[in-house]
mmJSON file of the N, C-alpha and C atoms, coordinates in Angstrom:
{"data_MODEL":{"atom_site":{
"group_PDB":["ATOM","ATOM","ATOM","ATOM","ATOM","ATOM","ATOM","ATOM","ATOM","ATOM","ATOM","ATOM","ATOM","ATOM","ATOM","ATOM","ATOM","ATOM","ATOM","ATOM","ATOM","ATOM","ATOM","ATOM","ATOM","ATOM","ATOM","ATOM","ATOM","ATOM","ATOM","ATOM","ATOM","ATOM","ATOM","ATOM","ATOM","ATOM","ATOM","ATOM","ATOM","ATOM","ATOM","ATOM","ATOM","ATOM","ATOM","ATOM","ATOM","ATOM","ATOM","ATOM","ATOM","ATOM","ATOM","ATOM","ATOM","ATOM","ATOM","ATOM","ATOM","ATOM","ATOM","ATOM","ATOM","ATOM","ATOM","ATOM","ATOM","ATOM","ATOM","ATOM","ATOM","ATOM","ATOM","ATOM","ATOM","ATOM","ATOM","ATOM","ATOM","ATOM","ATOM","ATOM","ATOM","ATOM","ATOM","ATOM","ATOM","ATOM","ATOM","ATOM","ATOM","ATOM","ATOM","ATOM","ATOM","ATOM","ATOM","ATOM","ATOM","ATOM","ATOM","ATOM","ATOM","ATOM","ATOM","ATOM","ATOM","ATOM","ATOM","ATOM","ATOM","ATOM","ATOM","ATOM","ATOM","ATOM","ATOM","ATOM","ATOM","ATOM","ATOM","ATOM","ATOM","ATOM","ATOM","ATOM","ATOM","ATOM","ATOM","ATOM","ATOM","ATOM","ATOM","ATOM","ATOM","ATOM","ATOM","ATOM","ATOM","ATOM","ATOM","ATOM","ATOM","ATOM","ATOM","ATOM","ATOM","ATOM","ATOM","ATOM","ATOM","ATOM","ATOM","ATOM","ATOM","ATOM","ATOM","ATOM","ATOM","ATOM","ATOM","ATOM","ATOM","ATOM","ATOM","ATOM","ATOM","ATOM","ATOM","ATOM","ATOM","ATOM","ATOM","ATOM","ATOM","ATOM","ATOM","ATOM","ATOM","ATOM","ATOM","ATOM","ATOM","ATOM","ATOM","ATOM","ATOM","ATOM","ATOM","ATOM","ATOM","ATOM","ATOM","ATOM","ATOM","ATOM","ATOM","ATOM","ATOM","ATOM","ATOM","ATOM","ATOM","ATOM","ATOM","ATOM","ATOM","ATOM","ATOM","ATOM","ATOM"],
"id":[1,2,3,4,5,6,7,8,9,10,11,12,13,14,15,16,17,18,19,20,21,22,23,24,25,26,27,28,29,30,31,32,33,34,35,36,37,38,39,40,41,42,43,44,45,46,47,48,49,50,51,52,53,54,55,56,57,58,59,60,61,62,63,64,65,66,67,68,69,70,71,72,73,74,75,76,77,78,79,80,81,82,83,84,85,86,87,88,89,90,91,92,93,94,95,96,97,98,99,100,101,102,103,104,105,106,107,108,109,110,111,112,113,114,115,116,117,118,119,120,121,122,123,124,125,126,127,128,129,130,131,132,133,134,135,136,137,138,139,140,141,142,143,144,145,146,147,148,149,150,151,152,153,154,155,156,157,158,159,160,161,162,163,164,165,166,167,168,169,170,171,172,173,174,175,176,177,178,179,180,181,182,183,184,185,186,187,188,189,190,191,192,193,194,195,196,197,198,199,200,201,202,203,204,205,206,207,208,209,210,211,212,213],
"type_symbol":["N","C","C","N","C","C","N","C","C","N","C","C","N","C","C","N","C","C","N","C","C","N","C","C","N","C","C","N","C","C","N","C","C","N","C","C","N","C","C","N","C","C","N","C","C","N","C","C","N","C","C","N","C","C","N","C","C","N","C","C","N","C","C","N","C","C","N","C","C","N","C","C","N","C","C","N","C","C","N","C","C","N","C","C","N","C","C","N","C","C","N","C","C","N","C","C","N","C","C","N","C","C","N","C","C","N","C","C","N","C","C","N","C","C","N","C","C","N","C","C","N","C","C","N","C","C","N","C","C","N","C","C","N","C","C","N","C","C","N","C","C","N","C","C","N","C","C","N","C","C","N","C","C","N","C","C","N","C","C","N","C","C","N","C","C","N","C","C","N","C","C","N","C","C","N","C","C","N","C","C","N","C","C","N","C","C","N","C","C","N","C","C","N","C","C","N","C","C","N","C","C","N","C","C","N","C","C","N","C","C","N","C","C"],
"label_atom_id":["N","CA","C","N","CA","C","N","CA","C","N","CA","C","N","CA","C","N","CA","C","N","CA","C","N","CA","C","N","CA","C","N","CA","C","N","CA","C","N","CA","C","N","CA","C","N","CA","C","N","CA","C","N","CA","C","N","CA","C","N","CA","C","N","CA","C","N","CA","C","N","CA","C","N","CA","C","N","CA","C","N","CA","C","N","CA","C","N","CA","C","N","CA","C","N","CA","C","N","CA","C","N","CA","C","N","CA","C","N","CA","C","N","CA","C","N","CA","C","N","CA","C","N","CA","C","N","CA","C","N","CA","C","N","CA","C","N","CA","C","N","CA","C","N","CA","C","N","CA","C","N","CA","C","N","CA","C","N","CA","C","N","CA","C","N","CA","C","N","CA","C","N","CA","C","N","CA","C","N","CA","C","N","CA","C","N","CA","C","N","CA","C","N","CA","C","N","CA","C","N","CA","C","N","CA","C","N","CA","C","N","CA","C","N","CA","C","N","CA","C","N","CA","C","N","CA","C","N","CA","C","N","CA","C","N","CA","C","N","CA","C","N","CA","C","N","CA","C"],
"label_alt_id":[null,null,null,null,null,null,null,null,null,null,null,null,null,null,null,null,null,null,null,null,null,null,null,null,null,null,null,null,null,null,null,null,null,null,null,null,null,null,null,null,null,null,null,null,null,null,null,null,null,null,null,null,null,null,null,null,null,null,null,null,null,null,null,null,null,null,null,null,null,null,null,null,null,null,null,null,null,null,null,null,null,null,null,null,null,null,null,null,null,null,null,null,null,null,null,null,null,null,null,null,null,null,null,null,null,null,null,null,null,null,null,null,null,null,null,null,null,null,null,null,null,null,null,null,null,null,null,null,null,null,null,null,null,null,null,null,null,null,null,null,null,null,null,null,null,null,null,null,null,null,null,null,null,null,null,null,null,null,null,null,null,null,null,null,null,null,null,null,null,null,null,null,null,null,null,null,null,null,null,null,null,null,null,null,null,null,null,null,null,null,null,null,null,null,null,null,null,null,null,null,null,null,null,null,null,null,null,null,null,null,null,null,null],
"label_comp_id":["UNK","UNK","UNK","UNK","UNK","UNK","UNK","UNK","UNK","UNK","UNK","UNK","UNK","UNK","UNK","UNK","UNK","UNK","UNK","UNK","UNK","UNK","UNK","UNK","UNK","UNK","UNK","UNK","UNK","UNK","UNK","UNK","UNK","UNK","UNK","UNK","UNK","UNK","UNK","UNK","UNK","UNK","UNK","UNK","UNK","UNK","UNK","UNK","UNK","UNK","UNK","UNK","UNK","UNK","UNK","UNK","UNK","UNK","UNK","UNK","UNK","UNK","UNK","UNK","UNK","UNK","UNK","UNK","UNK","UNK","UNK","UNK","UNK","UNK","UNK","UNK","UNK","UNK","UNK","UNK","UNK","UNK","UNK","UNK","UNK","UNK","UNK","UNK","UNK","UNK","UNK","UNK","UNK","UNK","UNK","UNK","UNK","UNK","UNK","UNK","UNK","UNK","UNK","UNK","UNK","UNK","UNK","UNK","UNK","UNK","UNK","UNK","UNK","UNK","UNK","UNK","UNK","UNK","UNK","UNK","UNK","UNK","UNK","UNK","UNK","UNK","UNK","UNK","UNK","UNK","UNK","UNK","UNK","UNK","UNK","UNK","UNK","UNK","UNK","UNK","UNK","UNK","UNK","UNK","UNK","UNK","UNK","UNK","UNK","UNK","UNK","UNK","UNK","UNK","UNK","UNK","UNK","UNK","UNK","UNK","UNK","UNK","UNK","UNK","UNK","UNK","UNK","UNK","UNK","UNK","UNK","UNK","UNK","UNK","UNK","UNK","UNK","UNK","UNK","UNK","UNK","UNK","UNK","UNK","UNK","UNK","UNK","UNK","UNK","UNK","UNK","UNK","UNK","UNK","UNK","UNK","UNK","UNK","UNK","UNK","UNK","UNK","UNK","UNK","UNK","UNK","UNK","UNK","UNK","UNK","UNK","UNK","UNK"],
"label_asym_id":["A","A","A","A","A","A","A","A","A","A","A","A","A","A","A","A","A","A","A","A","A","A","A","A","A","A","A","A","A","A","A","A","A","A","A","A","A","A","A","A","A","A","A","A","A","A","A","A","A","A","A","A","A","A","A","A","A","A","A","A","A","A","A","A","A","A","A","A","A","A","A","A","A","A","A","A","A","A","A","A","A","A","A","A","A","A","A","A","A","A","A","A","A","A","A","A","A","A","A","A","A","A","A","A","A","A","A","A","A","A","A","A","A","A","A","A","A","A","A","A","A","A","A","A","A","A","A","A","A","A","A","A","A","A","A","A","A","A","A","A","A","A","A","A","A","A","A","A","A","A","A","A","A","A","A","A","A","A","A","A","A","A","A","A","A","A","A","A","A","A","A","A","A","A","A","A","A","A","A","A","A","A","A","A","A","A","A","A","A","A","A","A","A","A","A","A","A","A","A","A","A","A","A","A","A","A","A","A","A","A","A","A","A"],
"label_entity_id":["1","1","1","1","1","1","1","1","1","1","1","1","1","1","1","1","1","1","1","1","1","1","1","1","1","1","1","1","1","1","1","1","1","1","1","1","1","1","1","1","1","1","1","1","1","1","1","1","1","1","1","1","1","1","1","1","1","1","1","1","1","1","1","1","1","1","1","1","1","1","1","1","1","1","1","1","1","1","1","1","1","1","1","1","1","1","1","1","1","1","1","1","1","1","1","1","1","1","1","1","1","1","1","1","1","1","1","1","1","1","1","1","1","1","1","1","1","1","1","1","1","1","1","1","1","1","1","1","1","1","1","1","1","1","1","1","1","1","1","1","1","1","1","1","1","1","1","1","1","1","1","1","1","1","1","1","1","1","1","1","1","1","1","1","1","1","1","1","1","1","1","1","1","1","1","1","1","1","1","1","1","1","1","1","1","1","1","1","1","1","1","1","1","1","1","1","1","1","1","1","1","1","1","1","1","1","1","1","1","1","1","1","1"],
"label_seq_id":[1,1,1,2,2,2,3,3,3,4,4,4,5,5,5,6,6,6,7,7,7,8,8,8,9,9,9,10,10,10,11,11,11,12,12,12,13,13,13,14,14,14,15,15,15,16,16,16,17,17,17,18,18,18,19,19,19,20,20,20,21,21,21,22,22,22,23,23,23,24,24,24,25,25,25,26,26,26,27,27,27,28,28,28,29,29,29,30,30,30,31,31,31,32,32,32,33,33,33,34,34,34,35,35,35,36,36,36,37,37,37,38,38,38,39,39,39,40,40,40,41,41,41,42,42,42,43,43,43,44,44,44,45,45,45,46,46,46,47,47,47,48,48,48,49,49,49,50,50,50,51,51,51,52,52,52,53,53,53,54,54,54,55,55,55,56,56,56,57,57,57,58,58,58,59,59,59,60,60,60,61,61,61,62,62,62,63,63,63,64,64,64,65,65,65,66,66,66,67,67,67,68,68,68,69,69,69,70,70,70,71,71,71],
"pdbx_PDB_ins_code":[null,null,null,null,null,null,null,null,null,null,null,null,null,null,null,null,null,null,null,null,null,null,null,null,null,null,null,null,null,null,null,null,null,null,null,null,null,null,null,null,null,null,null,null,null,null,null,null,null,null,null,null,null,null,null,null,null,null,null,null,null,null,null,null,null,null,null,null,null,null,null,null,null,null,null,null,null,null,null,null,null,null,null,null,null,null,null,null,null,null,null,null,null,null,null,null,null,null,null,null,null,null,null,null,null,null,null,null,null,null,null,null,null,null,null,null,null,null,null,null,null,null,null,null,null,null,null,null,null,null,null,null,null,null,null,null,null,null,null,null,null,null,null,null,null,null,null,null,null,null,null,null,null,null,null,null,null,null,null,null,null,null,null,null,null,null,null,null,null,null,null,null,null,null,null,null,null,null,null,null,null,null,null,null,null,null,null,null,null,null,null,null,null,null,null,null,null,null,null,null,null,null,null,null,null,null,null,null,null,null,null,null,null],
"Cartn_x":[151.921,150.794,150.256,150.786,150.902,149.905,150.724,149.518,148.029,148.531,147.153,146.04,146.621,145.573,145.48,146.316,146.116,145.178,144.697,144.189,142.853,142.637,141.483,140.749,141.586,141.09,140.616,141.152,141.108,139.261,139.645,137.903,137.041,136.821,136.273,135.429,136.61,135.947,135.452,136.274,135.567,133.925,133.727,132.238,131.503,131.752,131.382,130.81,131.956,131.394,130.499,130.483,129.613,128.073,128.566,126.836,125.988,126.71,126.549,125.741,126.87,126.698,125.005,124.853,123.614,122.592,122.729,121.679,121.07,122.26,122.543,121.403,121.494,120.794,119.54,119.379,118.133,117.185,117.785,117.249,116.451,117.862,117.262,116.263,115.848,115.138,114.004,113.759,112.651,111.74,112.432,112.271,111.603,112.047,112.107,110.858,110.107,109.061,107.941,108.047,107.361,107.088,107.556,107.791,106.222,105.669,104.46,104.143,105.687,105.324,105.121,105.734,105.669,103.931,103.758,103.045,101.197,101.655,100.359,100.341,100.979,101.787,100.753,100.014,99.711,100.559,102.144,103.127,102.916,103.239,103.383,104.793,104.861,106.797,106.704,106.01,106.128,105.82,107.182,107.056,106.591,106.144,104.966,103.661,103.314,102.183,101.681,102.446,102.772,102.895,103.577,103.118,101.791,101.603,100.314,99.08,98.884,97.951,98.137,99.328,99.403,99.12,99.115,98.517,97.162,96.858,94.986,94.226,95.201,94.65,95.299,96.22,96.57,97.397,98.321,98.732,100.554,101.168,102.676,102.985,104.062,104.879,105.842,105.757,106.806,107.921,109.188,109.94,111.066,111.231,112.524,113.231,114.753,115.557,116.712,116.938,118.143,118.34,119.639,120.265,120.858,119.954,120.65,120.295,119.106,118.779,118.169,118.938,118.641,120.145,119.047,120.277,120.869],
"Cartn_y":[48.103,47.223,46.646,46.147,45.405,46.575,48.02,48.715,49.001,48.937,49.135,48.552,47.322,45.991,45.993,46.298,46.91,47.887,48.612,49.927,49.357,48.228,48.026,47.478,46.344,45.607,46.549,47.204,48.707,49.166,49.74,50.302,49.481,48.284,47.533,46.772,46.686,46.249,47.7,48.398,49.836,50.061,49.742,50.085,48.661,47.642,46.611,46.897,47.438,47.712,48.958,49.972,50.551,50.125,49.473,48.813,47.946,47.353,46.774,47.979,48.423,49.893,50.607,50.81,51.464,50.071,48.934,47.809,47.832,47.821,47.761,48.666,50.032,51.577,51.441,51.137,51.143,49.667,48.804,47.979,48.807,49.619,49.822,50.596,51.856,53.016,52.107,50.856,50.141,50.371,49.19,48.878,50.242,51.102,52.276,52.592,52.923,53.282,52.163,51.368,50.127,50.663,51.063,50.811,52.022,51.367,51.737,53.687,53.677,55.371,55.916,55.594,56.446,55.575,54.677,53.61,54.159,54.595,54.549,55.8,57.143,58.511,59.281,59.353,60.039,61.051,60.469,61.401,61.003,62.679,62.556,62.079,61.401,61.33,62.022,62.619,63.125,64.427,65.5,67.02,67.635,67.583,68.127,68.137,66.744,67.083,67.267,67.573,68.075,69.93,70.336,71.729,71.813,71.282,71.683,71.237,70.325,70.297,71.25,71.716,72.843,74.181,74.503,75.181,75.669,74.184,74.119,74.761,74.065,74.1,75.232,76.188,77.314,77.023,75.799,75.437,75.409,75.101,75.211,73.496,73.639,72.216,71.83,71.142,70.406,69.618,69.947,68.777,68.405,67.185,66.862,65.731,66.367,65.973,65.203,63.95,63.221,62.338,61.683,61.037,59.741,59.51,58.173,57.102,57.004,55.766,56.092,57.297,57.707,56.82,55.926,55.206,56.647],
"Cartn_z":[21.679,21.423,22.729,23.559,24.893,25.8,25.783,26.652,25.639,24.629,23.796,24.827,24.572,24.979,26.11,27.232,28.805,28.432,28.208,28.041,27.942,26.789,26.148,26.915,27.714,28.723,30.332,30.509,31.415,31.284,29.837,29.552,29.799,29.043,29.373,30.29,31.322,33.021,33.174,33.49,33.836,33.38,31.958,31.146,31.89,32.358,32.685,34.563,34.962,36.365,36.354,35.637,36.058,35.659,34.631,34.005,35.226,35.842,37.261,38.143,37.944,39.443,38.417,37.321,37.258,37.224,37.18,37.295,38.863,39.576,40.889,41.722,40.769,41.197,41.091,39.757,38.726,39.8,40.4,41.507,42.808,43.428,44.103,44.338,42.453,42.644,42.902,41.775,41.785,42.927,43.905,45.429,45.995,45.878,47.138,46.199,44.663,44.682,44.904,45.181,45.3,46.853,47.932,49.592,49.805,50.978,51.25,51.314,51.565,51.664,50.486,49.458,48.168,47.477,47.592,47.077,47.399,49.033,49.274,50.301,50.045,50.168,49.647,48.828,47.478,46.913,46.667,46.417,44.855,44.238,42.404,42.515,41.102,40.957,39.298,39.106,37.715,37.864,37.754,38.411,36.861,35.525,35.226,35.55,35.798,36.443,37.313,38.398,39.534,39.451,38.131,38.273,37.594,36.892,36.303,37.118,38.141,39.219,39.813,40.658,41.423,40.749,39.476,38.993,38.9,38.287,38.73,39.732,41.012,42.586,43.305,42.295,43.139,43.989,44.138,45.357,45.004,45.765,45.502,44.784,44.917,44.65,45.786,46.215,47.298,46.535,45.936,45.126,46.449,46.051,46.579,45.858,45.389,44.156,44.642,44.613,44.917,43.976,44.025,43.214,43.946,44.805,46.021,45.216,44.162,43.839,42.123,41.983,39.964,38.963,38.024,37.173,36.402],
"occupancy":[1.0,1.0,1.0,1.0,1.0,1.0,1.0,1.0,1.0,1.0,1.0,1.0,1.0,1.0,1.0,1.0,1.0,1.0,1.0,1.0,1.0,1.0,1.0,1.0,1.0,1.0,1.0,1.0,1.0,1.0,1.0,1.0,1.0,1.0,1.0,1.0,1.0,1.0,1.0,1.0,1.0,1.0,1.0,1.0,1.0,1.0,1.0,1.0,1.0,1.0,1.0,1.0,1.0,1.0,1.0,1.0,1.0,1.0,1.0,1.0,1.0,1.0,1.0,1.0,1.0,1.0,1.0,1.0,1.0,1.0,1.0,1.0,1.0,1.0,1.0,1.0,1.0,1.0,1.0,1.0,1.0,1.0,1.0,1.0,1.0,1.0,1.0,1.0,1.0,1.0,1.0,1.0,1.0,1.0,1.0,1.0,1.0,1.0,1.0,1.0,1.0,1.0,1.0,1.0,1.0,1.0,1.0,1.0,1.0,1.0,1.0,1.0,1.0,1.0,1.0,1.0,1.0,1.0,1.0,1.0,1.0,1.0,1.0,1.0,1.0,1.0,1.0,1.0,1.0,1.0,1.0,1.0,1.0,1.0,1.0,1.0,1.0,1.0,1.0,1.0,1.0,1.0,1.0,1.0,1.0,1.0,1.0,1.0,1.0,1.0,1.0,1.0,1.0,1.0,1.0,1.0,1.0,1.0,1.0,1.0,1.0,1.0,1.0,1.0,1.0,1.0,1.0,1.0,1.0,1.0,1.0,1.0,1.0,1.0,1.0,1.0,1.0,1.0,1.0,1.0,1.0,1.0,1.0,1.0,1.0,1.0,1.0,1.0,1.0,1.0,1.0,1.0,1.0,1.0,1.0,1.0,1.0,1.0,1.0,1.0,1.0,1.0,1.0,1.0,1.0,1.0,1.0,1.0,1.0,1.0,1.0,1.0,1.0],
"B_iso_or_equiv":[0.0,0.0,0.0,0.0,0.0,0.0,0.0,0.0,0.0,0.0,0.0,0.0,0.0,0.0,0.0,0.0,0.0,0.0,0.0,0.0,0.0,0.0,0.0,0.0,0.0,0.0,0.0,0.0,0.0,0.0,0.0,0.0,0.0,0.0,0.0,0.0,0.0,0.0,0.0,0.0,0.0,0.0,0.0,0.0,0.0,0.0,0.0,0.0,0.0,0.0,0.0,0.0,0.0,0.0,0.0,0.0,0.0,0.0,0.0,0.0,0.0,0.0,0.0,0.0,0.0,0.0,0.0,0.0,0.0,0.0,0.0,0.0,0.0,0.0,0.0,0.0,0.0,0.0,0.0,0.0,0.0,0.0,0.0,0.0,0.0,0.0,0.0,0.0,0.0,0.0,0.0,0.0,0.0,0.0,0.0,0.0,0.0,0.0,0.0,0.0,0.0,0.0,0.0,0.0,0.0,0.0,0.0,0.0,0.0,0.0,0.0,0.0,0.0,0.0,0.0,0.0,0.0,0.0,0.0,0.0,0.0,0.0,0.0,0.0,0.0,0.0,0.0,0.0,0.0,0.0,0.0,0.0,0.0,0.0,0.0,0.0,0.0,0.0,0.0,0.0,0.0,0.0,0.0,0.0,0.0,0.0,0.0,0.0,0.0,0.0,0.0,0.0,0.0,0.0,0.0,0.0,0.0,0.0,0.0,0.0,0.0,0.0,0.0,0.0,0.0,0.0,0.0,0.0,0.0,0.0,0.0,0.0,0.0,0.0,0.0,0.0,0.0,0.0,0.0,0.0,0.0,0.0,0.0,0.0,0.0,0.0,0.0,0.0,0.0,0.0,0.0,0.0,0.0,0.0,0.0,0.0,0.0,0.0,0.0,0.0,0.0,0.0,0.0,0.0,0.0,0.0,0.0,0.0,0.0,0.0,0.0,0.0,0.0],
"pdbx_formal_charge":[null,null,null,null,null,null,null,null,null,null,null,null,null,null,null,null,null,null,null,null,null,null,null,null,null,null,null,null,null,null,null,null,null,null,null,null,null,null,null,null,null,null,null,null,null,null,null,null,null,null,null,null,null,null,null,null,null,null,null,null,null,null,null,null,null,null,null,null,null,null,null,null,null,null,null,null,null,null,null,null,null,null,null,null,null,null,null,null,null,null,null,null,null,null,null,null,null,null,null,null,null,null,null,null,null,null,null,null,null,null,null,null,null,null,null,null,null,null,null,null,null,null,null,null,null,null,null,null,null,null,null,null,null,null,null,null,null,null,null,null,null,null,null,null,null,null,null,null,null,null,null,null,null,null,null,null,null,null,null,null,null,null,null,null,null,null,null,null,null,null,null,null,null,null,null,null,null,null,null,null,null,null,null,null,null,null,null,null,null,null,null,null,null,null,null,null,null,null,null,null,null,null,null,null,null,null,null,null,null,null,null,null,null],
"auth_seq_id":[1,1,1,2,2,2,3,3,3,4,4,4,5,5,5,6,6,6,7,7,7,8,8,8,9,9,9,10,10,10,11,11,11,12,12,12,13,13,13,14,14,14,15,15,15,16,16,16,17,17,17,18,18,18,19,19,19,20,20,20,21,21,21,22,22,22,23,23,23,24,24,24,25,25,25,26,26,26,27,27,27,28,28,28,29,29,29,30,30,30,31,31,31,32,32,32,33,33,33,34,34,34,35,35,35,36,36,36,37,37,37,38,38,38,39,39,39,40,40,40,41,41,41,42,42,42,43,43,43,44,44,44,45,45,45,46,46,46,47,47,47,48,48,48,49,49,49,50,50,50,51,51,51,52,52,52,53,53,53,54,54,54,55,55,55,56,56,56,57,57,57,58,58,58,59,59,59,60,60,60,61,61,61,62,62,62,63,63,63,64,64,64,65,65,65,66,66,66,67,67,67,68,68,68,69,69,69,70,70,70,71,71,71],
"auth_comp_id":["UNK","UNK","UNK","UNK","UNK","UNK","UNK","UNK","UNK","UNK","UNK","UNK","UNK","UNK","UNK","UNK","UNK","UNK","UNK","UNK","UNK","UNK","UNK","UNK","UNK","UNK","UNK","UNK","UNK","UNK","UNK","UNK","UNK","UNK","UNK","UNK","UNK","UNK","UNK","UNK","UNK","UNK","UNK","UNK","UNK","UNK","UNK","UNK","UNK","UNK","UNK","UNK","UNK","UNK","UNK","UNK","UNK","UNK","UNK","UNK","UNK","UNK","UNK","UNK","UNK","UNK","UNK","UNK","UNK","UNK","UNK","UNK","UNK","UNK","UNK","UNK","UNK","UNK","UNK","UNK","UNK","UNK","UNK","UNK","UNK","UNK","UNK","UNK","UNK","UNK","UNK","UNK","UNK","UNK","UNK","UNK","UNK","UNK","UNK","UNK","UNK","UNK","UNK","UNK","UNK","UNK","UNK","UNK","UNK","UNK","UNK","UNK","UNK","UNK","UNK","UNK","UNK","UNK","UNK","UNK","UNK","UNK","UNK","UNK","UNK","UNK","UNK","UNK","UNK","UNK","UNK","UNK","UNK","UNK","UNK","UNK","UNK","UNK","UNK","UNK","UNK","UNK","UNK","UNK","UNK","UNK","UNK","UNK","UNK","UNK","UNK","UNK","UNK","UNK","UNK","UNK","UNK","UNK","UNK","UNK","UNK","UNK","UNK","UNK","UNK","UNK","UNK","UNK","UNK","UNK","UNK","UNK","UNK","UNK","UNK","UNK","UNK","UNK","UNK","UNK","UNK","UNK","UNK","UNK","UNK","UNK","UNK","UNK","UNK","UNK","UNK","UNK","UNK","UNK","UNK","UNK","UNK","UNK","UNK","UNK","UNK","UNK","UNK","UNK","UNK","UNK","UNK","UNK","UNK","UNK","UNK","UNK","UNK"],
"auth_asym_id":["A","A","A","A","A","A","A","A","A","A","A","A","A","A","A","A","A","A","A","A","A","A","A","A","A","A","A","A","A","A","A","A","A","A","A","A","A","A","A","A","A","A","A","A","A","A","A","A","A","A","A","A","A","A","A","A","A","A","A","A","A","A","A","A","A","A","A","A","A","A","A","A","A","A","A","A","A","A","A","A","A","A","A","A","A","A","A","A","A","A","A","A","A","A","A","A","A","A","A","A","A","A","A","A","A","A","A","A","A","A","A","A","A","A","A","A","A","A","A","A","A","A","A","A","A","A","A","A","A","A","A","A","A","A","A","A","A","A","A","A","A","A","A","A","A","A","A","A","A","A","A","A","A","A","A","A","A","A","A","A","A","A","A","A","A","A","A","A","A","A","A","A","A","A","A","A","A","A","A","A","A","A","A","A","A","A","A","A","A","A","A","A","A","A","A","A","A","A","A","A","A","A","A","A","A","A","A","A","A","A","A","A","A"],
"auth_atom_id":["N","CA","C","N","CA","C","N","CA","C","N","CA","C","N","CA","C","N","CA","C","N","CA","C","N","CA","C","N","CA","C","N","CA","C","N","CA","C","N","CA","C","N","CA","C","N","CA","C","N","CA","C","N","CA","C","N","CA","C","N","CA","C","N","CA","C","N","CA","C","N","CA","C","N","CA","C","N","CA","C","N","CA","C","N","CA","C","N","CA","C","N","CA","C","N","CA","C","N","CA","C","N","CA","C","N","CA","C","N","CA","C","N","CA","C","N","CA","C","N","CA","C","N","CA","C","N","CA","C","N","CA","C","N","CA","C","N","CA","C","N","CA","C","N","CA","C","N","CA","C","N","CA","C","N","CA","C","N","CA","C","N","CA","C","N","CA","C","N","CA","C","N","CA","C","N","CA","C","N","CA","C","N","CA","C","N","CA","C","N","CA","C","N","CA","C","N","CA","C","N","CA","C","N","CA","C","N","CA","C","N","CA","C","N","CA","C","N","CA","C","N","CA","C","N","CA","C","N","CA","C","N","CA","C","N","CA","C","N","CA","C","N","CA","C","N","CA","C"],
"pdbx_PDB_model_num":[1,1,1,1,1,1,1,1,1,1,1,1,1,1,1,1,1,1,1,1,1,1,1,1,1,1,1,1,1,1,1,1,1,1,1,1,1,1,1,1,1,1,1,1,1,1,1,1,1,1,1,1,1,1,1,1,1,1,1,1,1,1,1,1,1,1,1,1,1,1,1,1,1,1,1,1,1,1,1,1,1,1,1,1,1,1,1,1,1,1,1,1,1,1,1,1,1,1,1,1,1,1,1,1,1,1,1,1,1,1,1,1,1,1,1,1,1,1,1,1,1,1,1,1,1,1,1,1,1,1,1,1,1,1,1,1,1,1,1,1,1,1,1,1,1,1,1,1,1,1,1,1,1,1,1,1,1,1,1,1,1,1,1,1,1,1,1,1,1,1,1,1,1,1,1,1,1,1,1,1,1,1,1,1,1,1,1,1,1,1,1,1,1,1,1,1,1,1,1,1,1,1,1,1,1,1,1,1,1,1,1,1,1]
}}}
């Protein structure tokens, strides 16, 4: 019973810190699309319509995919 409740208490913080750690993320993606380069870049952040312009215009797609600041 005793580790039950070790256990329970275990998950718990665990589900608790990471909820942090994606608040934490989900902060900083905010910030970084807010920052003058992306803001005022004329970068798409939405890669459908990003192929389907480049479609239009005959032109390629430039993506670049990270996870430094994805909740």
């Amino acid at each position: 019973m005793r580790s039950a409740l070790l256990l329970i208490g275990i998950t718990c913080a665990a589900a608790t810190a990471q909820d942090d750690a994606q608040t934490q993320l989900r902060a900083k993606y905010e910030a970084k699309l807010k920052s003058p380069f992306i803001e005022f870049g004329g970068w798409g952040l939405d890669y459908d319509v990003a192929r389907a312009t480049a479609k239009e215009t005959g032109k390629f797609v430039f993506a670049y995919f990270s996870r430094s600041y994805a909740p």
